[in-house]
N, C-alpha and C positions, 0 to 999 in steps of 0.2 A: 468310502471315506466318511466318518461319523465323530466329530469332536463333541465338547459341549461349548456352551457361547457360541455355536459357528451358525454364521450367515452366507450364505451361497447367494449370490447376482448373478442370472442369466440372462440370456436374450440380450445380449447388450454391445451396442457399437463401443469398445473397450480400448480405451485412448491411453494407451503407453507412452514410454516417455521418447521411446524412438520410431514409433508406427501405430497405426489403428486396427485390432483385432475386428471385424466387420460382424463375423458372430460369436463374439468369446463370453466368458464367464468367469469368475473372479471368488473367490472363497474368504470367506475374513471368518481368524480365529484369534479368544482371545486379546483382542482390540490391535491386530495386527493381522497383516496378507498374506496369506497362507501358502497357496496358490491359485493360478489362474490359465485361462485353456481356451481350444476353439472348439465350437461343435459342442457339442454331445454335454450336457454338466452332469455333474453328481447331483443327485436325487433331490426334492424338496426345493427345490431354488427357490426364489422371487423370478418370477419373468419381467423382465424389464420390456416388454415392446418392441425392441428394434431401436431404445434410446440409448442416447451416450452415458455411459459411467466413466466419470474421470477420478484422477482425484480433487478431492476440496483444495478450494483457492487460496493463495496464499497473500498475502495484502500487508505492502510494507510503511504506507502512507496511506492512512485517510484521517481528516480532521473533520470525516462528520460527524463525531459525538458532540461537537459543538452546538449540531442544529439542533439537537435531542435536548443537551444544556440550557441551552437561552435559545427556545422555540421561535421569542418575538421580542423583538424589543426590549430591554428592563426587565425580560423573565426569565427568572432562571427556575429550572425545575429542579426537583429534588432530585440529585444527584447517581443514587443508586437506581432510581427509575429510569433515569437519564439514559443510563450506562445497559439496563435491562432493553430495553425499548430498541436501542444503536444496536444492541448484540441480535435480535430476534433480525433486522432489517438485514444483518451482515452474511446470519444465517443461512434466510431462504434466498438468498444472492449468491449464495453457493461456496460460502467463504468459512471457511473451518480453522484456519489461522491467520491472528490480526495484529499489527502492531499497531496500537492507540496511537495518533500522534497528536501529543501534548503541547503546547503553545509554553516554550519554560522565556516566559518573559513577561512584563509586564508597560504598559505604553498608556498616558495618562491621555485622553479624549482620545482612544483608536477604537479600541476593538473590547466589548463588553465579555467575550472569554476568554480576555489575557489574566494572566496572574490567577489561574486556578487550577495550575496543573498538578498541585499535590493535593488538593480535593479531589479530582479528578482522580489520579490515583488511585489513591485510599479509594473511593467509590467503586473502582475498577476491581481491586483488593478484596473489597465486603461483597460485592457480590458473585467472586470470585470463589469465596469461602463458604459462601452458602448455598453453593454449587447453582447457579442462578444463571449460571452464562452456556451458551451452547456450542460456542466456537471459542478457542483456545486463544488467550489475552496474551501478549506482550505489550512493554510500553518503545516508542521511537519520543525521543526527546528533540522537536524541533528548537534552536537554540537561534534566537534574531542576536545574531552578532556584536551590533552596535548598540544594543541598550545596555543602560547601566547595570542592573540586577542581574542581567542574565549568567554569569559562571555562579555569584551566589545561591541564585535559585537552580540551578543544573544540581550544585552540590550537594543539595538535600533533596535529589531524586538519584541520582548517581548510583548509588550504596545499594539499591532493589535489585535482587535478581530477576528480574525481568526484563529488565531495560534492557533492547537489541542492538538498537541505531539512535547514533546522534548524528541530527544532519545540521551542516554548517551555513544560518542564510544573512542574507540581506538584503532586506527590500526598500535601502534608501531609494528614492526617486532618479530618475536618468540612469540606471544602470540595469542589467540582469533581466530580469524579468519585463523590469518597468524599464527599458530605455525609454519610451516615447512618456513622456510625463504626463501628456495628455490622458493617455490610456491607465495610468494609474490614479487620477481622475475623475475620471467617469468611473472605476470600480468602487472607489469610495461612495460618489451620488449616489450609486446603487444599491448601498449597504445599508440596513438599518436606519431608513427612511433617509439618507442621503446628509451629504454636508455640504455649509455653504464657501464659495471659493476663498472668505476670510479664513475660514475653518482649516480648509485646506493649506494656504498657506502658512500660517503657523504650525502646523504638523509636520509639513514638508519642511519648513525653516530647521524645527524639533529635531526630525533626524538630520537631517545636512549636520548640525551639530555634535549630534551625539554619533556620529559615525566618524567625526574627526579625533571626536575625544576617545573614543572608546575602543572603536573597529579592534585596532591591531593586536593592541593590551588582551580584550579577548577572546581573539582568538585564537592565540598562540595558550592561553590558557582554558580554553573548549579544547583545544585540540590533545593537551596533554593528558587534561583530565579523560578523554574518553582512553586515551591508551594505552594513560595507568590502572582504569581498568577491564582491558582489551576487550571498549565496546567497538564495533565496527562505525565508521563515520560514510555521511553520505552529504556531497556538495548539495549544491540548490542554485537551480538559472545559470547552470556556467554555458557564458558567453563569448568569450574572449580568448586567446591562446592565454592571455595572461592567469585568467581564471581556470584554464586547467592545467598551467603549472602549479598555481597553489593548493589544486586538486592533487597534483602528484607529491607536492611536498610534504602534506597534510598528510600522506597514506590512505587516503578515501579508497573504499572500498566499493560505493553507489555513486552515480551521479545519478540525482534526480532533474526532467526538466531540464535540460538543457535547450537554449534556446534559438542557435543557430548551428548549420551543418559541420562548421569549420570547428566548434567547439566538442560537439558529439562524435569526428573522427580523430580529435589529439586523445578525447578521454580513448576510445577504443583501441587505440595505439599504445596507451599507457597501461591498459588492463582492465580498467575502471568499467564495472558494468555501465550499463544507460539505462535508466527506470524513464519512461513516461507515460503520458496520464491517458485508460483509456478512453474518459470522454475524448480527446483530442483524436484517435481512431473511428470514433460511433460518429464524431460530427463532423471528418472529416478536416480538423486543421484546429488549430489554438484558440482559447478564447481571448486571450492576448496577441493575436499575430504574428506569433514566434512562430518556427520550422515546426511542420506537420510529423505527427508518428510514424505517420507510410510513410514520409517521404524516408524516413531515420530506417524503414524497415528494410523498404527496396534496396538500400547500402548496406544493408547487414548490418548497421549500426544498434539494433533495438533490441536489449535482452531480457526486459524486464516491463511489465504494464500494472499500472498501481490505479483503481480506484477512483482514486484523491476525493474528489467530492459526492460522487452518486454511487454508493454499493455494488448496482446492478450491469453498470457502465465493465466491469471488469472481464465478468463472462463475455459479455454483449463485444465489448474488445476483440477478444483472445480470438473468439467464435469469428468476425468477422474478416481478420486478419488473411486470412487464405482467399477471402474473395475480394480483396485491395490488393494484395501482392502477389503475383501467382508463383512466385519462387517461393512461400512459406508456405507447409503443408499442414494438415488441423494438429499434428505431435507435436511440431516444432512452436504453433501459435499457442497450443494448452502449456507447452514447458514454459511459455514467458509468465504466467500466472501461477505456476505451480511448483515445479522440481527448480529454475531458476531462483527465485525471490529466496525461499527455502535454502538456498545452497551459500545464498549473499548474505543472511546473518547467521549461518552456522547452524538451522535446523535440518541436519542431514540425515535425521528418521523419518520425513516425509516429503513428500512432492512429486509422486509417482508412484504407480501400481507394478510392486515389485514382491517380490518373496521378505517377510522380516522389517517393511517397513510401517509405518501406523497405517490404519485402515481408516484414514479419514478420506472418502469419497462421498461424491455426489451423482444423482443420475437427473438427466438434465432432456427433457422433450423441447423441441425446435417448433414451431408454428410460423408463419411469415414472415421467418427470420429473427425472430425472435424468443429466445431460452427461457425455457419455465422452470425452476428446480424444482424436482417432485420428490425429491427422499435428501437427507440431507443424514451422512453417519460421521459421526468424530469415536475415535478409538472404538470402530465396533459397534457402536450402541446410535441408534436412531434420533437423532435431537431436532428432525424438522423434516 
């Protein structure tokens, strides 16, 4: 077998989407998977060692471009650096396709990356065109419900062919995420050298308000807007049966985060994947003290593990997963990262090592539990 553009992977613990080939090999021609085999490769390969080659990760929520944005405090860095810098990190964490998620909102004394998500964008966009990025950009438009701007500011993101996911949140105080108000609190303290409890309460007063005024108005108009033009929607912190009937009425296609058992098995009855975060796998439990991942995994509730704040956290997840649960085997825990996420906004040329579909893979060595990525290919071609 002799193509041109062709790269051959052998020696490779070869992670399908339904089982683990223990000694296979894997062909990419043309920035697509050609074939792949046990035993024996065609000529010239790379020897992988005896590592795993999966494919590249697929990531439907992470707002760490934030950190990259405003590194500290009052600093915002230059944007398309921003955006280069987040992509390199997203990279050797083994992630070949990314949905940005954008903050489309804007909240006056909260959060110093609100109201920049069509700079953002754009920055995503420029360095997108200057072929500067190594993993494949989408945007996920996260939309805070109850502020006022938000369907305005949605509306001139909207219109981009790239936009995958709009997820539907709310993070007023006492509910969802934040029921204990305490613990929404102390993440504020935390933030950007902390605020003081006068602070807090005028903030919290802020939305109690603006979720009275606003809530419903927009979301009944988020909701339209995404399925007039049929972006996929994805809840956030449902808690409540009430909150996954509105999951069902909405036609949600993710729930992200959900935050007790009794809510992650109405969505699972409904259809509705469950995305949760895999720091909450790596660390064993939320950092909010909502319902742990295992605990969602052991019920068969878990299809989905997203990132959210640390890159590396997603492998480190997936990989884990088989030695927390022992009914999930390393095919079923790689498809939560990979052929799943992929299949939940409609990219269904990747997510798995198959004949005909992109040849975005990674090959990954293990050390004390811990995954190094050592080659990193998007369509074919080597970018880490």
């Amino acid at each position: 077998m002799s193509h041109q553009n062709e790269t051959v992977l052998a020696n490779a613990r070869l992670v399908l989407a339904d089982r683990v080939i223990e000694a296979g090999w894997v062909a990419l021609v043309g920035g697509r998977i050609a074939e792949f085999g046990e035993g024996r490769s065609p000529q010239g390969a790379v020897d992988c060692g005896g590592d795993l080659v999966m494919p590249g990760l697929v990531e439907l929520h992470t707002d760490h471009l934030e950190a990259h944005f405003v590194p500290r405090p009052k600093v915002m860095w230059d944007p398309i650096a921003a955006v280069v810098s987040y992509d390199g990190q997203l990279a050797t964490s083994g992630i070949t396709t990314v949905l940005d998620s954008l903050r489309v909102w804007r909240e006056k004394g909260a959060e110093e990356a609100d109201g920049h998500a069509v700079l953002l964008a754009n920055a995503i966009a420029s360095a997108c065109a200057a072929n500067l990025l190594r993993a494949d950009h989408f945007l996920h438009l996260r939309c805070e419900i109850p502020m006022p701007s938000v369907v305005e500011e949605a509306k001139e993101l909207i219109s981009r062919p790239n936009v995958r996911l709009m997820s539907l949140m709310d993070h007023t105080p006492g509910q969802r995420q934040f029921r204990d108000e305490v613990k929404l609190r102390d993440y504020y303290r935390g933030k950007g050298g902390g605020k003081t409890d006068a602070e807090l309460d005028a903030l919290f007063a802020q939305r109690f308000a603006y979720q009275e005024a606003h809530a419903a108005t927009n979301m009944r108009e988020i909701v339209a807007l995404a399925q007039g033009h049929g972006i996929p929607l994805a809840s956030h912190d449902d808690t409540t049966a009430e909150n996954v009937s509105d999951a069902v009425r909405d036609g949600v296609a993710v729930a992200e985060f959900p935050t007790t058992l009794e809510a992650a098995r109405g969505l699972n009855e409904a259809g509705i994947e469950v995305l949760m975060g895999a720091p909450n796998v790596v660390r064993g439990g939320s950092h909010s003290g909502n319902i742990a991942a295992v605990d969602l995994a052991r019920e068969g509730l878990l299809q989905i593990l997203s990132s959210d704040y640390i890159p590396s956290s997603l492998l480190m997840g997936a990989l884990q997963l088989p030695q927390r649960v022992p009914g999930i085997d390393l095919a079923q825990a790689v498809r939560t990262v990979t052929k799943a996420p992929a299949e939940a906004v409609g990219l269904l040329d990747r997510g798995e090592i198959a004949p005909g579909k992109r040849a975005d893979l990674i090959r990954v060595h293990v050390a004390h539990d811990v995954p190094a990525v050592r080659s990193v290919w998007r369509e074919g071609h080597r970018v880490a």
